[in-house]
C-alpha positions as CSV (number, residue, x, y, z in Angstrom):
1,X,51.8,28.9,-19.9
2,X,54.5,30.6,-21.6
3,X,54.4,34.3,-21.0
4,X,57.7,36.1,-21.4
5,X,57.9,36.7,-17.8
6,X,57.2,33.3,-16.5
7,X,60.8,31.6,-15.0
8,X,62.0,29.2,-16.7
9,X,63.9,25.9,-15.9
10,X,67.8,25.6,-16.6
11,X,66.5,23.4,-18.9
12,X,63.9,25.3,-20.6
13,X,66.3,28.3,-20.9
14,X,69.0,25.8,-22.4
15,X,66.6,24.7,-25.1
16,X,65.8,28.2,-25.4
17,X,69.7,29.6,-26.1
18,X,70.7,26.7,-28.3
19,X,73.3,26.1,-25.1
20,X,74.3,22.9,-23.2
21,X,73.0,23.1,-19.3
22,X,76.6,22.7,-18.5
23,X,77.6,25.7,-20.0
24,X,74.6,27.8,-18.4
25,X,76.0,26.1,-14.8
26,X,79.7,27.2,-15.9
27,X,78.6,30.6,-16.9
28,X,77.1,30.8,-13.3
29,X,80.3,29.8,-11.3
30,X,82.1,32.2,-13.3
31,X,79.7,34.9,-12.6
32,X,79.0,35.8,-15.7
33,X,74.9,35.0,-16.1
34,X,73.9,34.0,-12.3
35,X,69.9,32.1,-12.6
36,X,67.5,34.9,-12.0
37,X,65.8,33.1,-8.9
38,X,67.6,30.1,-7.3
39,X,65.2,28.2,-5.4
40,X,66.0,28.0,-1.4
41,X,64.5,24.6,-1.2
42,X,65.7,22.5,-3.9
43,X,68.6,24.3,-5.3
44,X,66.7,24.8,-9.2
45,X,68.0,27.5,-11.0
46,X,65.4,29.8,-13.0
47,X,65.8,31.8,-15.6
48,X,64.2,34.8,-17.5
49,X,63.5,35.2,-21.4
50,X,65.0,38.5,-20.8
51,X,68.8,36.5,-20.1
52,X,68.6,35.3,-23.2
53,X,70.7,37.8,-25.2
54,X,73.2,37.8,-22.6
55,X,73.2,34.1,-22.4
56,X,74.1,34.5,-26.5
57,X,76.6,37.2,-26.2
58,X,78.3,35.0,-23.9
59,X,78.4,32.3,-25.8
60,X,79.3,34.1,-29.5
61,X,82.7,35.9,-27.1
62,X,83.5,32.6,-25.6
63,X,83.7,31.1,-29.0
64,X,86.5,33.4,-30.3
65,X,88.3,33.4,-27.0
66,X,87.2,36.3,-25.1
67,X,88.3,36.6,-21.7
68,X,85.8,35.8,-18.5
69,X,86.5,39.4,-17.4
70,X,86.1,41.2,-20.8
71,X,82.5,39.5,-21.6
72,X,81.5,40.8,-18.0
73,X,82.7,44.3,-19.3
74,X,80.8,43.4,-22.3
75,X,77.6,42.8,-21.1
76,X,77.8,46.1,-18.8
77,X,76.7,47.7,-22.9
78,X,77.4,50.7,-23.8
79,X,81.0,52.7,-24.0
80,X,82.2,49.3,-22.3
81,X,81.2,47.0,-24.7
82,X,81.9,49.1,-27.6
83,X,85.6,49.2,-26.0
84,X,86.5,45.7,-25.4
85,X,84.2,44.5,-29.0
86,X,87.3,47.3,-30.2
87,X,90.0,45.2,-28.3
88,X,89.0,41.9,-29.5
89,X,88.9,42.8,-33.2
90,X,92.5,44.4,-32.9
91,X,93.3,41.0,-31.1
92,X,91.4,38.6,-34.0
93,X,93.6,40.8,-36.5
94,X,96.6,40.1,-34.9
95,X,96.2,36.6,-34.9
96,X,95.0,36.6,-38.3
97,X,98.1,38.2,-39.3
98,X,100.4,35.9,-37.4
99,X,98.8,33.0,-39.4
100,X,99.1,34.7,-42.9
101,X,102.6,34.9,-41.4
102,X,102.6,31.7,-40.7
103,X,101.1,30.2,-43.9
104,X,103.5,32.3,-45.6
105,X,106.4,30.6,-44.3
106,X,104.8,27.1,-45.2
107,X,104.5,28.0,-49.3
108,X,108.0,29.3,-48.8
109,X,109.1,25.5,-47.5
110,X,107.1,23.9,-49.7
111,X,108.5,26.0,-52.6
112,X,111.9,25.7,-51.8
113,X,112.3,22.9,-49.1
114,X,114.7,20.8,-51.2
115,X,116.9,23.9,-52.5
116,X,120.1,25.3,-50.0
117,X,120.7,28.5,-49.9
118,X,124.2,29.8,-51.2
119,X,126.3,32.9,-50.1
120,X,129.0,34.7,-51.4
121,X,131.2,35.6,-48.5
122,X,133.6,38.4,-48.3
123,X,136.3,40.0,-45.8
124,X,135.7,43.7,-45.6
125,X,136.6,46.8,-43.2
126,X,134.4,48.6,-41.5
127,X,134.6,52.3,-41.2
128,X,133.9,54.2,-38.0
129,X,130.8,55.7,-38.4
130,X,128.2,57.6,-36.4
131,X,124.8,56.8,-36.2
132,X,121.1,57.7,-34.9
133,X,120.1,54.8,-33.1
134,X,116.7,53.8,-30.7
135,X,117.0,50.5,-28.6
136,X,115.4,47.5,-28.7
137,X,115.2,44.5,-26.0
138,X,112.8,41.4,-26.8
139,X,112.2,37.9,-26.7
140,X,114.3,35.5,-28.8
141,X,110.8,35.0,-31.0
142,X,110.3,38.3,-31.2
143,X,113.3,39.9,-32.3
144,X,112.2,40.4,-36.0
145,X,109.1,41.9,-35.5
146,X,110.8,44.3,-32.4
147,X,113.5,45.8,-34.8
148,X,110.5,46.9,-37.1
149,X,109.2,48.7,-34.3
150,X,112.2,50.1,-33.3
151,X,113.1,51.2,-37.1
152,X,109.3,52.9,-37.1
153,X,109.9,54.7,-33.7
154,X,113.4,55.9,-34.9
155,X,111.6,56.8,-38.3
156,X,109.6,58.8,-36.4
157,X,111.9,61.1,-34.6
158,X,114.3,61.7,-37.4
159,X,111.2,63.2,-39.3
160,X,110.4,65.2,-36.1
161,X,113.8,66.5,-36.0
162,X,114.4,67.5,-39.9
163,X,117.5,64.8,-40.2
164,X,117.2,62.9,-43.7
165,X,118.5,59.6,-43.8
166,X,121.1,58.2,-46.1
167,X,121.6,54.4,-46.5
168,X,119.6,51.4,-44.9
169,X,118.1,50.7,-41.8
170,X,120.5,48.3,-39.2
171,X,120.9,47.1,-36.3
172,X,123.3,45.5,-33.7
173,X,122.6,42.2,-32.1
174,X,124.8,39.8,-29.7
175,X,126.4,37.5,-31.2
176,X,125.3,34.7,-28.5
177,X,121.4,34.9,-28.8
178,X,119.9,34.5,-25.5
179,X,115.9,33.9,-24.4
180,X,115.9,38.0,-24.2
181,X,117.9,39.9,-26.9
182,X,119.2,43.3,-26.7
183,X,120.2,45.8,-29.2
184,X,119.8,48.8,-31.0
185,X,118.8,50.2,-34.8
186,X,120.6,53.0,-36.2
187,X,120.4,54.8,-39.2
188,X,123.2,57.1,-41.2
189,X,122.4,61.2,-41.5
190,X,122.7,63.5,-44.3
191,X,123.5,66.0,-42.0
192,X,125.2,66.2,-38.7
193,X,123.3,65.3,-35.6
194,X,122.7,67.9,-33.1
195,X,119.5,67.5,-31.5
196,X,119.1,66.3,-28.4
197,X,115.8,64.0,-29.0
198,X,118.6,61.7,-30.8
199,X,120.6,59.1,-29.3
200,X,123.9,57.9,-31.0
201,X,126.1,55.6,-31.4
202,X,129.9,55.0,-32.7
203,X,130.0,51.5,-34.8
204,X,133.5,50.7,-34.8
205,X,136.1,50.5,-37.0
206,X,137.2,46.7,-37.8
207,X,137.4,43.9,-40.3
208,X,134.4,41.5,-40.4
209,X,133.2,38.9,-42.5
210,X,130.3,39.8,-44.6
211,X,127.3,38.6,-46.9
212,X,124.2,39.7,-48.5
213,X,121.1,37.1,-47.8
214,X,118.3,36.9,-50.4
215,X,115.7,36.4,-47.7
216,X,113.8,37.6,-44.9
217,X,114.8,37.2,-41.2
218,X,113.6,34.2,-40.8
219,X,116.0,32.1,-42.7
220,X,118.6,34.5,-42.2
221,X,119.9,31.4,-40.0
222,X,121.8,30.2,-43.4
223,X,123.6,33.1,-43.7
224,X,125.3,33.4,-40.2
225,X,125.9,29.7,-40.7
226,X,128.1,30.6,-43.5
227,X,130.0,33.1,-42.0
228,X,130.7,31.2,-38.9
229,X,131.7,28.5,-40.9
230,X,134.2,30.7,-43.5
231,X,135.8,32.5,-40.2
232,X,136.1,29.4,-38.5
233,X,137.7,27.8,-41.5
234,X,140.2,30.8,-42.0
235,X,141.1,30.2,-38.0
236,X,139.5,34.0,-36.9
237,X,138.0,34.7,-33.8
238,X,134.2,36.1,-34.1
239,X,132.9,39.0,-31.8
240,X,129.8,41.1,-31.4
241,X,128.1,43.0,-32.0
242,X,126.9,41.5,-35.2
243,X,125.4,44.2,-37.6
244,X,122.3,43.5,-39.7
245,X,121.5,45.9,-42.6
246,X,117.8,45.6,-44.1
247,X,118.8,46.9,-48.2
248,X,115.2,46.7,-48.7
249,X,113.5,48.1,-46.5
250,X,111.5,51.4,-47.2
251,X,112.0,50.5,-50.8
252,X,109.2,49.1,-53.5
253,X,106.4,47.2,-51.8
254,X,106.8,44.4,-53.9
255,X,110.6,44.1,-53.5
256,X,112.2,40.4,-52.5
257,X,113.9,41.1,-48.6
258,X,117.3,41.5,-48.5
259,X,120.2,41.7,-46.0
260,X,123.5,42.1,-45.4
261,X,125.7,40.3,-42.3
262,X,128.4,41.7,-41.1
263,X,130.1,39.8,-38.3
264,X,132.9,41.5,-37.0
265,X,136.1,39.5,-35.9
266,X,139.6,39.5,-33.8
């Protein structure tokens, strides 16, 4: 006998789904597909043929790391499931990226893992200068990808506002990094700033020790370590903030990062 509505063993459902009965028993203690009759007696689970998409679903979200709570949502169907199938793709991407990002920085080792960097450093004066700024506080891993944002929110309001920008994108950072890091981006104006959706800031006037990095953020690492090194060897004093100027950014697509370090001193 084995009409569609006939209940069927753990077993028989197990063969039926392609699944382990150890999953099917998991999937029950997490409440996710409960047996359709659990007998009183003898404690045998039963299932219908009509479970078996769910059972499937399950399995195909598990796989890519869907949450317990989100495959419930999911198999709710509907607006539900169309909304968390949404979040999960946006979720895939973004792990996707970070290992495109992460195979990235692997062919840059391997293409240059025996070449040091070199940089030209120089002692300059910085003027006093007022800027558009938008603040940014983030984990030490997450610094990088946090200034983007910040430069796209700041973007943003400057194009609200009608002020053009002259110059690159910066921003301040601590000289001591911490687990959290604080900051701020700015950005120069061709024109005064007099709206009150802008925050500003004053970067002071002072001598610093500067270079330009051929690189992204990620070994920018070098070029601090040659700035520390030429102010320690000329016996100055290094203070914050440090200032970070991205001469690339907004330019051609296709264009090698590059940025310039200032690190001011006493």
């Amino acid at each position: 006998m084995t009409e569609r509505g006939r209940p069927l063993l753990i077993s028989e459902f197990a063969r039926r789904c392609r699944l382990p009965v150890s999953a099917l028993r998991y999937y029950d203690k997490i409440g996710l597909l409960p047996p359709a009759v659990v007998d009183p007696s003898s404690g045998y689970r039963r299932y219908t043929a009509d479970q078996l998409a769910s059972a499937v679903l399950i399995s195909r979200l598990r796989a890519i790391g869907t949450a317990p709570r989100d495959i419930a949502r999911a198999l709710v169907g509907g607006t539900k499931a169309a909304a968390v199938l949404a979040a999960e793709r946006q979720r895939v991407a973004g792990q996707v990226a970070d290992g495109q990002r992460a195979l990235a920085v692997i062919d840059a080792l391997l293409a240059h893992h025996d070449k040091q960097p070199t940089h030209d450093v120089e002692l300059v004066g910085l003027a006093l200068e007022h800027v558009v700024t938008a603040p940014f506080r983030a984990a030490h891993g997450d610094v990088a990808a946090a200034i983007v944002r910040a430069i796209a929110g700041l973007r943003g309001v400057l194009r609200r506002t009608g002020h053009g920008r002259c110059g690159p994108w910066g921003a301040t950072l601590p000289l001591e990094m911490a687990e959290r890091v604080s900051g701020f981006v700015f950005a120069h104006t061709s024109q005064p700033i007099d709206h009150a959706a802008l925050d500003t800031a004053w970067l002071p006037a002072t001598q610093a020790w500067r270079t330009t990095h051929h690189g992204g953020p990620d070994t920018l690492a070098a070029a601090y370590g040659a700035v520390l090194e030429m102010i320690d060897r000329q016996g100055w004093t290094p203070t914050g903030p440090v200032i970070e100027e991205y001469l690339t950014l907004d330019t051609s697509p296709t264009a090698a990062p590059s940025i310039r370090l200032s690190v001011p001193i006493a």
